[in-house]
TORLUMKE-587193 format. One record per residue (C-alpha): residue in one letter; x, y, z. Coordinates in nm, 4 decimals, m for minus. Example, Ala and Ser with C-alpha at 12.3 -4.5 7.8 and 13.67 -1.06 7.14 Angstrom:
BEGIN
> aa  u  v  w
> a  1.2300  m0.4500  0.7800
> s  1.3670  m0.1060  0.7140
This chain:
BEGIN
> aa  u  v  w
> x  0.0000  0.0000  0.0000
> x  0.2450  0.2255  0.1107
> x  0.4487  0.2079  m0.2416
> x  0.0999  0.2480  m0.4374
> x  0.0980  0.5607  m0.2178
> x  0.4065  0.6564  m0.2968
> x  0.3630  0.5943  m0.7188
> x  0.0314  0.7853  m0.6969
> x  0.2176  1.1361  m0.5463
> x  0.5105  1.0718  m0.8108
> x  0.2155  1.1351  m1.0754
> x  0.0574  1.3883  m0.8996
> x  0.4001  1.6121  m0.9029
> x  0.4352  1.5572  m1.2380
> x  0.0902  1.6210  m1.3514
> x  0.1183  1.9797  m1.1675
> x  0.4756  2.0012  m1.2953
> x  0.3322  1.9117  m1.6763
> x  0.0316  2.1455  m1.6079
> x  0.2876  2.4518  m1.4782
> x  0.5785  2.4127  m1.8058
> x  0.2575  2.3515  m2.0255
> x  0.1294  2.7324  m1.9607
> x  0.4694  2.8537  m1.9582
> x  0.5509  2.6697  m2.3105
> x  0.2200  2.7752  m2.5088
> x  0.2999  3.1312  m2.3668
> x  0.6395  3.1148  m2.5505
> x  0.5141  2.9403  m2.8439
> x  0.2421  3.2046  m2.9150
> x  0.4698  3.4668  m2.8956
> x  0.6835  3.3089  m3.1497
> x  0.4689  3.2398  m3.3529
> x  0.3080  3.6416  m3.3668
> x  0.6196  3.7355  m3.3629
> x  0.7176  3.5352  m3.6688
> x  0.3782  3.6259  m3.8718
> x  0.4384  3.9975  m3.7426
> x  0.8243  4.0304  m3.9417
> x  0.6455  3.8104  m4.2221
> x  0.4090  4.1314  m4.2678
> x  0.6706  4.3755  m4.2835
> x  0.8536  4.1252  m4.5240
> x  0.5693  4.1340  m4.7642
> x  0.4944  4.4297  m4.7474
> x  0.8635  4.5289  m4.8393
> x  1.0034  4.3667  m5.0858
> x  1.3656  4.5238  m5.0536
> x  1.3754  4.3633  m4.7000
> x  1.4761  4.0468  m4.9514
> x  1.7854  4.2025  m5.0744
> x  1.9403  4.1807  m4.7165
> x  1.9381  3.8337  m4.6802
> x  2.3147  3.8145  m4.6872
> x  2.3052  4.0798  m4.3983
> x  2.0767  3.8446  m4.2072
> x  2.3064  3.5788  m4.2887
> x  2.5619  3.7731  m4.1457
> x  2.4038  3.9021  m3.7983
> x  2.3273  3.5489  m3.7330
> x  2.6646  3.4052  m3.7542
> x  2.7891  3.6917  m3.5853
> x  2.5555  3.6113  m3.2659
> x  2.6726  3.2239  m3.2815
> x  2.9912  3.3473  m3.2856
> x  3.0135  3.5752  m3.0100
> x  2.7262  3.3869  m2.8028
> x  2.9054  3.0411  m2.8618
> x  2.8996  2.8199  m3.1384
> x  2.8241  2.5034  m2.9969
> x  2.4451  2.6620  m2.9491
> x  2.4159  2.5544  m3.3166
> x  2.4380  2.2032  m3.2282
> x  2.1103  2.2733  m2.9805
> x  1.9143  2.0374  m3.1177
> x  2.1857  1.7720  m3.0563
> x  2.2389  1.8714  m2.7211
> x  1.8699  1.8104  m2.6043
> x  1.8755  1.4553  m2.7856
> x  2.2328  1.3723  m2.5991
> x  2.0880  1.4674  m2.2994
> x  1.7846  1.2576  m2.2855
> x  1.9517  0.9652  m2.4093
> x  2.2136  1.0104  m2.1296
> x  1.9228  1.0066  m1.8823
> x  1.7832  0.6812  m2.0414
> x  2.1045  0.4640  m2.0531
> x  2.1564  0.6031  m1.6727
> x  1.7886  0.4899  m1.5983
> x  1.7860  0.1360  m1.7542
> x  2.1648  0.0571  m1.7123
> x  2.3720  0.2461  m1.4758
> x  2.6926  0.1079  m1.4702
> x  2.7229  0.1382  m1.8639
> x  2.9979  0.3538  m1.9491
> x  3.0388  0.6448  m2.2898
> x  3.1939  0.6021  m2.5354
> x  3.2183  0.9689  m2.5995
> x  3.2909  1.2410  m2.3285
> x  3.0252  1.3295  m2.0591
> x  2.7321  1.4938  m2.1397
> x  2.6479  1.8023  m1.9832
> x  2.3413  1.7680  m1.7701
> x  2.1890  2.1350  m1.8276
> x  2.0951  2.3698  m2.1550
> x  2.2980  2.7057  m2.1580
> x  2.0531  2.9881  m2.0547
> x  2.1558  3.1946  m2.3948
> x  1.9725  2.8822  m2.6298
> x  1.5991  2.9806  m2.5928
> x  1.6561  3.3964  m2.6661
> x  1.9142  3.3350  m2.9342
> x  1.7207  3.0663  m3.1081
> x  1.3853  3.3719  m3.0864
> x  1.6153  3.6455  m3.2212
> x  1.7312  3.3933  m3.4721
> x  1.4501  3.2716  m3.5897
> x  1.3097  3.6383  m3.6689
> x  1.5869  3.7268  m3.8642
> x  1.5498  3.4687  m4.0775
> x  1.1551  3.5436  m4.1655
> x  1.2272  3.8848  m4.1206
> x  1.4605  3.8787  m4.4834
> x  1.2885  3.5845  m4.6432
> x  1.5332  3.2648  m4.5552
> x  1.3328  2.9676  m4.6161
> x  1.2804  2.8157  m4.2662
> x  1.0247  2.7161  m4.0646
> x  0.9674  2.7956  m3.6763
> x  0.8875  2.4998  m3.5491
> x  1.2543  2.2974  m3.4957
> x  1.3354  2.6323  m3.2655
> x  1.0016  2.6316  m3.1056
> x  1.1216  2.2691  m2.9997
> x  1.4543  2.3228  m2.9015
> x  1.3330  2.6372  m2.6831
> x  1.0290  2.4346  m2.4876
> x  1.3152  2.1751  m2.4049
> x  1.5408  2.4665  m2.2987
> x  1.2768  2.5851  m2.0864
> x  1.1736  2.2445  m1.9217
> x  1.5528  2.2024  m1.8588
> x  1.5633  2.5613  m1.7254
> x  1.2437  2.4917  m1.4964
> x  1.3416  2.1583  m1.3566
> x  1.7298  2.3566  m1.2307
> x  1.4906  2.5950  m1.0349
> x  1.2927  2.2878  m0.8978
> x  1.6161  2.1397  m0.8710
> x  1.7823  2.4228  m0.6562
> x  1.4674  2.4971  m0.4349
> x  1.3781  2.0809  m0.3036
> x  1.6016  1.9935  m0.0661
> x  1.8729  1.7387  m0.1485
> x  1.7077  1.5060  0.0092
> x  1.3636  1.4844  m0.1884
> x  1.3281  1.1715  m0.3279
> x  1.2380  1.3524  m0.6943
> x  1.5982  1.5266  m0.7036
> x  1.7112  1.3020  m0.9512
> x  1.9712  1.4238  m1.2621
> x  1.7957  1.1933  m1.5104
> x  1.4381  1.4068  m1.4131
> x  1.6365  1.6442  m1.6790
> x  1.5346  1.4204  m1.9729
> x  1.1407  1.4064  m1.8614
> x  1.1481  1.8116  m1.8166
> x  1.3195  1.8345  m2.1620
> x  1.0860  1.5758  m2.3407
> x  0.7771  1.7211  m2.2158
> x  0.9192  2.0974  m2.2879
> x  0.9787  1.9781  m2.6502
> x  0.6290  1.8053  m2.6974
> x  0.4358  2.0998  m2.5000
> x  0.6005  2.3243  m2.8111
> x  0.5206  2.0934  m3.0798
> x  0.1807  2.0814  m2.9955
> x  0.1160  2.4312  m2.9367
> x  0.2788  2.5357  m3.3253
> x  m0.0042  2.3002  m3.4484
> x  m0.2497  2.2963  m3.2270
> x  m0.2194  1.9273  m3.1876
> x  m0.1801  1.7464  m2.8613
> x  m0.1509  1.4052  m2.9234
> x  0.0925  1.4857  m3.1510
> x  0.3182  1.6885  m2.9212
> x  0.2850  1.3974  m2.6903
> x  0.4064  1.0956  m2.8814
> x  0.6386  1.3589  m3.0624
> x  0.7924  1.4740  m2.7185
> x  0.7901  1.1019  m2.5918
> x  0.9828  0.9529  m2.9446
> x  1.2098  1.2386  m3.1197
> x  1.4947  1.1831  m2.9045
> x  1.5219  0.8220  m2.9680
> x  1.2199  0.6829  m3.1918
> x  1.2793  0.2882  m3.0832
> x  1.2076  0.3753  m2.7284
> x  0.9346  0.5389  m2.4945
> x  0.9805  0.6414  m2.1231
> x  0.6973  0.5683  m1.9432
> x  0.7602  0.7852  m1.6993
> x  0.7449  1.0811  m1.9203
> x  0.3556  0.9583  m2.0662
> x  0.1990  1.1435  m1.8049
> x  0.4083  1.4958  m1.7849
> x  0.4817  1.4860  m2.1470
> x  0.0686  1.4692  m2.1653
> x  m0.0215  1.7133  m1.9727
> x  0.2393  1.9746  m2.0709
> x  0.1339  1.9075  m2.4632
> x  m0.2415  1.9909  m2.3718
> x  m0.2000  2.2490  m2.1214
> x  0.0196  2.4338  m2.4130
> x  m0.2164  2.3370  m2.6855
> x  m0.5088  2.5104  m2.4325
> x  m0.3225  2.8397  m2.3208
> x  m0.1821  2.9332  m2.6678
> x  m0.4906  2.8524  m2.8994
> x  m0.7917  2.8696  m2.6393
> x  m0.6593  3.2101  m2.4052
> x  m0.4065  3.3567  m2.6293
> x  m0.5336  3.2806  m3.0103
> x  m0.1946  3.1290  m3.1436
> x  m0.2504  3.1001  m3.5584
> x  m0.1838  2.7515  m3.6534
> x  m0.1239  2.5710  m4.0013
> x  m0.5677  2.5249  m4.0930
> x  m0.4757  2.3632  m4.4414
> x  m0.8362  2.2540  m4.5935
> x  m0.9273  1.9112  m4.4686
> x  m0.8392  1.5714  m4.6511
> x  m1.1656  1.4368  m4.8364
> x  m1.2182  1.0896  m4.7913
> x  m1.1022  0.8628  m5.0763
> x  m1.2042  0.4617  m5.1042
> x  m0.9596  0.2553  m4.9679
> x  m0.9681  m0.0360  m5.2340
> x  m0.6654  m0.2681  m5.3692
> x  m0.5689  0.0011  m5.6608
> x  m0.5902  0.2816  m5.4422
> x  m0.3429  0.1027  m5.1702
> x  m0.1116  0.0435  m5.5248
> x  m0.1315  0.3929  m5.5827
> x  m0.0214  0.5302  m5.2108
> x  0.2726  0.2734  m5.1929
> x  0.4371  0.4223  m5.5125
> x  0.3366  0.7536  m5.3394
> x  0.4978  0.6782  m4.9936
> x  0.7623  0.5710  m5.1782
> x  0.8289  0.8086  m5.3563
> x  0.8220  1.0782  m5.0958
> x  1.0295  0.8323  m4.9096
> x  1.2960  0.9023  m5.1405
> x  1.2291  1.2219  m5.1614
> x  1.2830  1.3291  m4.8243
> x  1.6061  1.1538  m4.8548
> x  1.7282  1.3236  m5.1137
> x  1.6686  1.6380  m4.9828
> x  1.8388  1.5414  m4.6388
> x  2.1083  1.3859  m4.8594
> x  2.1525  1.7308  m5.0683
> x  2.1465  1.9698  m4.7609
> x  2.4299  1.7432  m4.5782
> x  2.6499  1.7077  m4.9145
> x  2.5983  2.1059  m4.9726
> x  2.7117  2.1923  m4.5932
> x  3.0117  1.9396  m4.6137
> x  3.0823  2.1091  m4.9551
> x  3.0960  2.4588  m4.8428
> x  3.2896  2.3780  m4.5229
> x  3.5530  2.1977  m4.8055
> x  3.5623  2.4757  m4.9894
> x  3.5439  2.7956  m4.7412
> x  3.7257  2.7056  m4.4270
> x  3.6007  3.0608  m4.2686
> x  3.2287  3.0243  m4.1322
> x  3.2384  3.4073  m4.2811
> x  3.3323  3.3324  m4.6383
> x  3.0427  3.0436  m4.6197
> x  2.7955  3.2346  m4.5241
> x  2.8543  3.4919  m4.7532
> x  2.8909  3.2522  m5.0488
> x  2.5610  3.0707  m5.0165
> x  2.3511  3.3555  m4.9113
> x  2.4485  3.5464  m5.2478
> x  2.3054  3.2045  m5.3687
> x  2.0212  3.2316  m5.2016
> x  1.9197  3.5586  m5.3109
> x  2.0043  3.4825  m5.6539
> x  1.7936  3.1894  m5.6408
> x  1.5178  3.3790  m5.5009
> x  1.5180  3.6717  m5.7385
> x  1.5164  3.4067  m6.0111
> x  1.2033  3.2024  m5.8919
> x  1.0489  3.5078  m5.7787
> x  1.0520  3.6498  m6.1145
> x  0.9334  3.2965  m6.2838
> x  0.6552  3.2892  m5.9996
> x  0.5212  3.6512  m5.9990
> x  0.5726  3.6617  m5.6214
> x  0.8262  3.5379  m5.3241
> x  0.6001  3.2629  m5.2174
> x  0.9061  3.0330  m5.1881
> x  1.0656  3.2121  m4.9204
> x  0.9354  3.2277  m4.5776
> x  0.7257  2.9895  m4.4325
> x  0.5226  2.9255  m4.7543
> x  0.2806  2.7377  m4.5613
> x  m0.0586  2.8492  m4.7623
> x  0.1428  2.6020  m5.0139
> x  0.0257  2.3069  m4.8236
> x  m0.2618  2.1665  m4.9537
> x  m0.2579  2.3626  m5.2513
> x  m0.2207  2.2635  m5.6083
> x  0.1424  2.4449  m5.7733
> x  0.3314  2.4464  m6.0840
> x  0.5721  2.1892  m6.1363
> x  0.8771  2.4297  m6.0477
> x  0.7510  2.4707  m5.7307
> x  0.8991  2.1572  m5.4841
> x  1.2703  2.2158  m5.6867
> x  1.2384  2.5761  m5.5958
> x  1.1101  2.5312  m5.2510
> x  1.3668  2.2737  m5.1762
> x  1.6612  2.4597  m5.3495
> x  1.5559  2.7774  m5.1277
> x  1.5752  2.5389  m4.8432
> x  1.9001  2.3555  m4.9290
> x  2.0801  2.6865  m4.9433
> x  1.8860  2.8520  m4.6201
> x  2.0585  2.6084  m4.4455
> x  2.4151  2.6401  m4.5887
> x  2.3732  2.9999  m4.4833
> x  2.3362  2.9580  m4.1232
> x  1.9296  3.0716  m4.0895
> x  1.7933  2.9291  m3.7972
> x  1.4200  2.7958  m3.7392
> x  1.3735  2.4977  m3.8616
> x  1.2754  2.2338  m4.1570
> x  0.9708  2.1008  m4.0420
> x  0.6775  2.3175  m4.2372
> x  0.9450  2.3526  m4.5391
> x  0.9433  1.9443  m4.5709
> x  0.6045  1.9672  m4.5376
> x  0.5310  2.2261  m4.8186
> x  0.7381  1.9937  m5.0424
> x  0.5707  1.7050  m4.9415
> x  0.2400  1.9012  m5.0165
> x  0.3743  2.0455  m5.3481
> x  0.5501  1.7416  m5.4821
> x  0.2039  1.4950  m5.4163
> x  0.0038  1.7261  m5.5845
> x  0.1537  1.7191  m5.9189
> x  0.0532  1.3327  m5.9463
> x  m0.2773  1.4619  m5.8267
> x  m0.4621  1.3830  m6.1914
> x  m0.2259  1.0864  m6.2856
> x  m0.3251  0.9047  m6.0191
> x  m0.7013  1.0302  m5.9479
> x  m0.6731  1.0926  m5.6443
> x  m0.8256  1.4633  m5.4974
> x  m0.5544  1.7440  m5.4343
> x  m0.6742  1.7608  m5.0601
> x  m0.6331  1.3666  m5.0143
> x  m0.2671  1.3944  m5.2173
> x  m0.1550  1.6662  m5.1044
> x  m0.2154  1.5409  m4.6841
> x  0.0029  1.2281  m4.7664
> x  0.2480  1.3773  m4.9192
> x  0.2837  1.6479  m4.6311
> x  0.2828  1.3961  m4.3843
> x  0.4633  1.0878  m4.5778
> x  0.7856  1.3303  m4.6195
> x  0.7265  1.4152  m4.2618
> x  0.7414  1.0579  m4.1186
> x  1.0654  0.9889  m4.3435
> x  1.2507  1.3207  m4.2370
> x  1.1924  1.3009  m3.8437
> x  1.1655  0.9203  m3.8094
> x  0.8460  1.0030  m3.6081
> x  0.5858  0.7803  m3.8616
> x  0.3277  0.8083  m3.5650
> x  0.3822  1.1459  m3.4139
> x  0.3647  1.2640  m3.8251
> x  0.0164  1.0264  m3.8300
> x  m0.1326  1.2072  m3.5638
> x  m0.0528  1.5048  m3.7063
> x  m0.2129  1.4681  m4.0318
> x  m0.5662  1.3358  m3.8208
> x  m0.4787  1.6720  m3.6253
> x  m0.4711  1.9083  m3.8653
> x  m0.6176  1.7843  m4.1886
> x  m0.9013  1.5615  m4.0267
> x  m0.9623  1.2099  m4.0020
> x  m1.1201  1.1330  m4.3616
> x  m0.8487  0.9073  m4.4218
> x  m0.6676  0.7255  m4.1018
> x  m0.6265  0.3811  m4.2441
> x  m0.4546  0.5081  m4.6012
> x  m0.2657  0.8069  m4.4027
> x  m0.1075  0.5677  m4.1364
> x  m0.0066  0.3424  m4.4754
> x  0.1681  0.6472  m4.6725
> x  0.3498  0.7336  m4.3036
> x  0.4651  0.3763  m4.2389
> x  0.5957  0.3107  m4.6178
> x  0.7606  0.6560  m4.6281
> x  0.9416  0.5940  m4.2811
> x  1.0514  0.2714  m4.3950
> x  1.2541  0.3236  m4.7403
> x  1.4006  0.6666  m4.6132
> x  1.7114  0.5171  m4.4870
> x  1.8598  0.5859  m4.1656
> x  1.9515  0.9476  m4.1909
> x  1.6609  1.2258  m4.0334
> x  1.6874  1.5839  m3.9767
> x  1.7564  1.5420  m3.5928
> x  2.1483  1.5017  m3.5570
> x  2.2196  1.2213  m3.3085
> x  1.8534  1.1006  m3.2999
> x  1.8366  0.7505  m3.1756
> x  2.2100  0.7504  m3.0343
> x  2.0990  0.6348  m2.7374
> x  2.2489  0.2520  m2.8896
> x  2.5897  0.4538  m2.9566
> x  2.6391  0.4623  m2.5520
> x  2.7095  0.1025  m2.4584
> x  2.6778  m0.2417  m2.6304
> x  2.6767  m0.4423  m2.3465
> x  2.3071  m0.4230  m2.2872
> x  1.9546  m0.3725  m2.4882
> x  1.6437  m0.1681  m2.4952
């Protein structure tokens, strides 16, 4: 009885912990996202603001630089720490292989990755908002569990080191969810990105509660604008059309690999070629404005820079997932911080619905696997990405969405947009998950 007692106030703190990081989260995450649709405004409604995209290249190497450049790698540094936390829970004797991990998230990461991120919408770098939205709810579960952490006494039984990795992973799935408006997703997406082969259980109910309480304070008290494509129409599900979404999932399968494939080849090339961080940044944002002048002029407009998330869902011309993922390819090489997760998405979107009238099926049914198929393949998160797609687009389609997701996933190859994802099995190999 008395260790029932005890497991029942373990979930209690959490659920008040989840419930207090959740507000805080959807808070942040709302004022990214104004922020971001604020500069996006001012972008569009000055055009010359496009011409300085090699300045913003600049400022934001500059504030790496002087800041510290490791906060580039902040991404990897949540995932490392959250993996250290799980090898220390299940085996604690296992050694590194590597050096030791630091058990905290500099306090610069969350403003530099805000400033960041609005200096790259603010000139037109094609990024999204949502990989810094993560890395700053982790940041600021890992901030809020030191201030736990220096106010219990040493001797409460919660004042654990590996309680970093819970804080972190519910921090990361509270943000998710709030940028979409979709709390299961932010849950199994907060539980899985880190290491997609295993779940803590002890997270389920913090990581939970955080995603919902963020998904409730930004969208239901503060009105947070979320991606509202049109919703998927609901297509048979009969032998042909199961033929039809396997060459589909495969297809964006390989897509999304070659597009992670191209954006790692292009930054090995340019760190080849220009050993100063300076003379990189320079060359590939002249690129990048080049490349944008030249599809803005063969579009009419610069709806390949930015977010270009009214793209989703959308029927485009053919040029439209090269240009979007060429934009992307060299918004990376230049430094831009924000994210990849709404540009994969847009070419998901924008490559699917080109086979739209080959393959008969409707551009809203397409164009929602295709988002969500590239999705799954990039993150390695095949059901975080499904419950996205039910989240946002609707759930017409759940059986021939979870398909597209699984295939895509599954002939990606290794290789995601979340450096050191899964490295969890790098630790040790003297024991298994």
């Amino acid at each position: 009885m008395g260790h029932m007692w005890k497991r029942v106030g373990r979930y209690v703190r959490w659920l008040v912990r989840g419930i207090a990081l959740g507000f805080a989260v959807g808070a942040a995450m709302w004022l990214l996202t104004t922020t971001v649709i604020w500069v996006s405004g001012i972008r569009r409604g000055h055009s010359a603001l496009y011409l300085a995209i090699p300045l913003g290249a600049l400022v934001t190497a500059w504030l790496y630089q002087t800041l510290g450049p490791y906060l580039r790698s902040g991404t990897a540094q949540v995932i490392d720490i959250i993996n250290h936390g799980l090898v220390s829970l299940v085996s604690p004797t296992s050694q590194r292989n590597d050096t030791a991990t630091a058990e905290n998230i500099s306090g610069k990461m969350a403003p530099l990755l805000y400033f960041s991120t609005i200096f790259s919408h603010l000139v037109g770098a094609s990024t999204g908002k949502e990989g810094a939205g993560v890395q700053i709810g982790a940041s600021m579960g890992n901030y809020i569990g030191r201030i736990e952490d220096g106010l219990l006494p040493k001797r409460f039984e919660d004042h654990d080191p590996r309680n970093a990795g819970i804080w972190m992973i519910s921090g990361a799935g509270a943000a998710f969810g709030a940028l979409f408006n979709a709390p299961v997703a932010g849950t199994l997406f907060g539980l899985q990105f880190s290491s997609p082969q295993v779940n803590r259980s002890e997270a389920f109910i913090p990581s939970l509660t955080a995603s919902f309480t963020a998904c409730f304070v930004s969208k239901n008290l503060l009105h947070i604008a979320t991606l509202s494509p049109a919703a998927s129409v609901s297509v048979g599900l009969t032998p042909l059309l199961v033929a039809k979404l396997f060459v589909l999932a495969i297809c964006m399968g390989l897509f999304s690999k070659l597009f992670i494939g191209l954006a790692g080849s292009y930054r090995k090339w340019l760190s080849s070629r220009f050993p100063s961080i300076w003379m990189r940044t320079i060359t590939s944002s002249l690129l990048l404005l080049a490349f944008s002048l030249m599809f803005a002029r063969i579009a009419g407009n610069w709806s390949l820079n930015g977010l270009s998330s009214d793209l989703i869902g959308a029927k485009v011309a053919w040029y439209v997932p090269l240009g979007k993922m060429i934009l992307t390819v060299l918004s990376i090489g230049s430094g831009f911080v924000g994210g990849e997760v709404i540009p994969i998405m847009v070419l998901g979107s924008t490559a699917a619905s080109l086979f739209a009238n080959v393959v008969g099926i409707p551009v809203n049914a397409i164009t929602c696997f295709g988002a969500l198929g590239m999705l799954s393949a990039a993150t390695k998160l095949p059901l975080a990405c499904f419950m996205l797609g039910l989240e946002i687009f609707g759930f017409a389609n759940p059986a021939a969405l979870f398909f597209v997701c699984i295939i895509s996933y599954s002939v990606s190859g290794m290789k995601g947009i979340y450096e050191k994802q899964g490295d969890v099995f790098h630790f040790t190999k003297n024991w298994e998950v």
